[in-house]
N, C-alpha and C positions, 0 to 999 in steps of 0.2 A: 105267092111263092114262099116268104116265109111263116103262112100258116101252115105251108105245106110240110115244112121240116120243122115246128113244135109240133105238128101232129105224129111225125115220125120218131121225135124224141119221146115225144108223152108215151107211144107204143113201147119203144124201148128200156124206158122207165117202168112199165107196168111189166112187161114180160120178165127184167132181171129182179122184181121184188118176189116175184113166184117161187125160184127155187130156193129162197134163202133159208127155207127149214128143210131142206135137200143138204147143200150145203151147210148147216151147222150140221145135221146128224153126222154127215161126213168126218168133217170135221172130229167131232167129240171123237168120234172111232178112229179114228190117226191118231189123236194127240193119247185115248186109251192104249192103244198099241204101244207107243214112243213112251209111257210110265212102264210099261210093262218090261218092254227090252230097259228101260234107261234103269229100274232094278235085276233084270238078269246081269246085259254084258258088263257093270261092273264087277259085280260077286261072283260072274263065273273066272273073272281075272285074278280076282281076289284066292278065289277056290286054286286056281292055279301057281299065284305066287309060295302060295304057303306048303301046296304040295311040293314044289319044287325046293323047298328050303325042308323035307324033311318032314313036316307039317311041325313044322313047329314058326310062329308069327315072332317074329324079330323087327320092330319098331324102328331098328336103327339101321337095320339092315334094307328095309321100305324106303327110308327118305333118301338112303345109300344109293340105292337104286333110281329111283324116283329123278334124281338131278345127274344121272351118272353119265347123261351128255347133252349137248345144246340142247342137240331138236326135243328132248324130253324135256328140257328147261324152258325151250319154247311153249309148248304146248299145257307146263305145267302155271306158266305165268299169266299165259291167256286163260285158260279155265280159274285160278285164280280171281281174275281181274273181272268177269261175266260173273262169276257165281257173289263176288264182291256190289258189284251192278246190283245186281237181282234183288240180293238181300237189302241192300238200302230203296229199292223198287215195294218191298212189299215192306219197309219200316214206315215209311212217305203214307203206301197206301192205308196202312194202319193207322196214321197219326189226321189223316183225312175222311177216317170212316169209311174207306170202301171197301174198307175187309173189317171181319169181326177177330176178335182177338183168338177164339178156336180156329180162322183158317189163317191166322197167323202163324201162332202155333205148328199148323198142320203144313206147313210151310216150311216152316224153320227146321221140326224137324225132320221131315223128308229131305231138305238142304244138308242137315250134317250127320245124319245118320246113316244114309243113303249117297247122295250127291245131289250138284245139280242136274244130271242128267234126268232124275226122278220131279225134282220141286217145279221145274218148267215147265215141261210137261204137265203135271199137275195142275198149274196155275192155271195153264192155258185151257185146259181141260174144261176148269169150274168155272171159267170166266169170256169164253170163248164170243159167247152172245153178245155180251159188253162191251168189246173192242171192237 
């Protein structure tokens, strides 16, 4: 009897290591998609704030807006806090060698030049196999 269920585990062991290069390509193509929206819908928001303002970018007018009521101050504290995560996530990883200093870099600034919407995605992109 219980040769009979490691026989049936061992089966089910061999059959889920089959599609795991099914699943990463998958994968890789979600998390490419999720770079690609996480650099449009911000700058298309962006493209819109500034329109709205005339096209002219007003800095003080942004962070005005930005906190100009809770649920924005929620939302702005949370992403905050995750994109604060992250960046100490890939400083750790760098200081252990599992990144190289260009996909640090390539990191970092995709983190602030972009957002985290873009540097996550990314990560998980290049590193998808790993985890």
């Amino acid at each position: 009897m219980i040769n009979r269920y490691n026989t049936i585990f061992q089966e089910d062991q061999n059959t889920s290591s089959q599609p795991d290069s099914i699943i990463i390509c998958f994968m890789k193509k979600v998390f490419a998609l999720l770079c690609i929206a996480g650099i449009a819908f911000p700058y298309y928001y962006i493209f819109k704030f500034i329109e709205a303002n005339h096209w002219e970018w007003s800095i003080s007018l942004f962070f005005e807006q930005i906190n100009n009521n809770y649920a924005m101050s929620i939302l702005n504290a949370d992403l905050t806090v995750a994109a604060t995560s992250f960046l100490i996530f890939l400083i750790y990883r760098l200081r252990v060698k599992a990144i190289s200093n260009n996909q640090f870099i390539k990191y970092l600034v995709s983190l602030f030049v972009v957002g985290f919407s873009l540097a996550l995605p990314l990560y998980l992109y290049d590193n998808y196999k790993e985890l």
